[in-house]
Residue, then its C-alpha position, 0 to 999 in steps of 0.5 A: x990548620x988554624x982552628x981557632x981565628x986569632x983573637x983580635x986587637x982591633x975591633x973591626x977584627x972583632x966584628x969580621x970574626x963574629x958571626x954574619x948575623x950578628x955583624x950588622x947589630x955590633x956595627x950598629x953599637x958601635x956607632x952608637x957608641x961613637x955618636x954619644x962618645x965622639x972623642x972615647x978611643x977604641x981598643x980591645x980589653x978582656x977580648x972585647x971591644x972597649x970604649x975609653x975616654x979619662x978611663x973606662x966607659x963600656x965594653x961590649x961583645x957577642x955571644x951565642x944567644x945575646x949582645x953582652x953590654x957592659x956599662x960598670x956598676x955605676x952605669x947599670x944602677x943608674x939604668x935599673x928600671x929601664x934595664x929591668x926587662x934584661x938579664x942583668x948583673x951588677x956591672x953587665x946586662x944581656x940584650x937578647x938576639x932574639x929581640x930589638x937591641x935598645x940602642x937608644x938605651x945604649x946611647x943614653x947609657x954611654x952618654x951618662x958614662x961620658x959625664x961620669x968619668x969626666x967629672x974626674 
């Protein structure tokens, strides 16, 4: 008997593995991630989902107590007054379960990644 599930390649693996409650609110990232970079392509990097589009835009994934977000250093300095509220690090920030998810944050967030990484 497999203890373990087996790490997931795709990211809709990734959202059926995490727990029930948890699901909708991954769903709704990730949507928010597609409306705001329509042409970024999905896939799973460092086992998280991952958006890329002319390199890295963000990372996000699911934890015991929070959603991690991971925008790069650059998206994080860019947002630090309205990021302030959070848990953060220098390339990361942790959205409590217990609270609303900021998905209009996280649009503006991966919107200015977009601009970001398309000026390259």
């Amino acid at each position: 008997m497999q203890t373990n599930p087996a790490r997931p390649t795709t990211i809709d693996e990734y959202i059926a593995q995490s727990p029930p409650e948890v699901q909708p609110i991954l769903s709704q990232i990730r949507a928010v991630i597609h409306a705001a970079a329509p042409q970024a392509q999905e896939k799973i990097s460092y086992q998280m989902p991952a958006f890329h589009q002319n390199g890295s835009l963000v990372w996000f994934g699911a934890y015991k107590h929070h959603i991690g977000f991971y925008p790069t250093g650059d998206g994080m300095q860019a947002f630090r007054e309205e990021l302030s509220g959070y848990k953060c690090s220098k390339g990361a920030v942790q959205f409590p379960l217990d609270q609303p998810i900021p998905y209009d944050l996280i649009r503006k967030i991966v919107q200015y990644r977009v601009a970001q990484v398309t000026k390259r």
